[in-house]
GUZA-102345 format. One record per residue (C-alpha): residue in one letter; y negated, z negated, x. Coordinates in nm, 4 decimals, padded with zeros to 6 digits, always signed. Last residue first. Example, Ala and Ser with C-alpha at 12.3 -4.5 7.8 and 13.67 -1.06 7.14 Angstrom:
+----+----------+----------+----------+
! aa !       c2 !       c3 !       c1 !
+----+----------+----------+----------+
!  s ! +00.1060 ! -00.7140 ! +01.3670 !
!  a ! +00.4500 ! -00.7800 ! +01.2300 !
+----+----------+----------+----------+
END
This chain:
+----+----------+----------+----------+
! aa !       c2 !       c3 !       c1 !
+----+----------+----------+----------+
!  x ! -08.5430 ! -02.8702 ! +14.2174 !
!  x ! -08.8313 ! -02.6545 ! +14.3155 !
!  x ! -09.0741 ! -02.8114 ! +14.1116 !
!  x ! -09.0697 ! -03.1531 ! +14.2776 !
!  x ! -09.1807 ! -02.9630 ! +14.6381 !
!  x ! -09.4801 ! -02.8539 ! +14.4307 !
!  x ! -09.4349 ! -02.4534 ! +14.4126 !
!  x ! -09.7054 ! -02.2326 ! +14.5523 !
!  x ! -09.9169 ! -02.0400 ! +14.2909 !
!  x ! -09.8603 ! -01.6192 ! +14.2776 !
!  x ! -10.1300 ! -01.4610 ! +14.3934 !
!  x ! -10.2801 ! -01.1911 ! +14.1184 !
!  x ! -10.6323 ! -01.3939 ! +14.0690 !
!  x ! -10.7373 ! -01.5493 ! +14.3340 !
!  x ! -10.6383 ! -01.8765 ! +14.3892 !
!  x ! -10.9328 ! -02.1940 ! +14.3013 !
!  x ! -10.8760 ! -02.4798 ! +14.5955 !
!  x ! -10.6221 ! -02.7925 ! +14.4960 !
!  x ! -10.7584 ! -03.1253 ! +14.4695 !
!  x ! -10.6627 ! -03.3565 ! +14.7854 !
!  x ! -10.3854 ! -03.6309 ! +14.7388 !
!  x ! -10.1060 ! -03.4209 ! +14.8588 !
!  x ! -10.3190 ! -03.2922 ! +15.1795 !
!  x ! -10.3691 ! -03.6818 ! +15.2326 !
!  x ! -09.9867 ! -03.7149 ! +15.2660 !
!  x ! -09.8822 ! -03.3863 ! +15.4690 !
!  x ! -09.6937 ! -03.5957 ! +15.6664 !
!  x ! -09.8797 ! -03.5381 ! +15.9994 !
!  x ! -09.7945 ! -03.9112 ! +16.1358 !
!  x ! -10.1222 ! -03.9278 ! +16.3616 !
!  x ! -10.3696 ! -03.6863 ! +16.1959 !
!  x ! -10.2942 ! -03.7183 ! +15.8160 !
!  x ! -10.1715 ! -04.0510 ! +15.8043 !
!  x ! -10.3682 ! -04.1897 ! +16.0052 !
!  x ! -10.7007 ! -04.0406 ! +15.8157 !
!  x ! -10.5158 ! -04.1720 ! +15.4849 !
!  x ! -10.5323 ! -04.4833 ! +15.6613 !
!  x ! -10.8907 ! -04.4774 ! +15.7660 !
!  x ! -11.0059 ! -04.3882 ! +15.3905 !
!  x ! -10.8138 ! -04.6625 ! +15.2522 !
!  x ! -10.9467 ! -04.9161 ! +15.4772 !
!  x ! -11.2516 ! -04.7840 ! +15.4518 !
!  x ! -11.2687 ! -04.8310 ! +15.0870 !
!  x ! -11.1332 ! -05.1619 ! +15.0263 !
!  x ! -11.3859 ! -05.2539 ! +15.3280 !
!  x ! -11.6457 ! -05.1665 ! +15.0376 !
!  x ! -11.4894 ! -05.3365 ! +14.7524 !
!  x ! -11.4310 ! -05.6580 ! +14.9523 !
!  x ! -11.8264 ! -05.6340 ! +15.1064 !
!  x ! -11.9410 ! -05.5581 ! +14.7694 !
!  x ! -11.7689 ! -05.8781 ! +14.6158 !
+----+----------+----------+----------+
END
């Protein structure tokens, strides 16, 4: 059951990898926490707000 969970892991962690190097769709970027902004910068919109 380790051995599923674990290569459940990688697997996950070397397509996100893929996806970010390879196809460059911004996908694991999306899935990252947003960093702190300093105060007075205004926040950038999601790509859902701006409709």
């Amino acid at each position: 059951m380790a051995w599923l969970c674990g290569g459940l892991v990688a697997g996950h962690v070397l397509v996100a990898l893929k996806h970010h190097y390879i196809d460059r769709d911004g996908v694991l970027t999306r899935m990252l926490p947003r960093r702190e902004r300093h105060a007075g910068t205004t926040p950038r919109l999601t790509a859902q707000e701006e409709r």
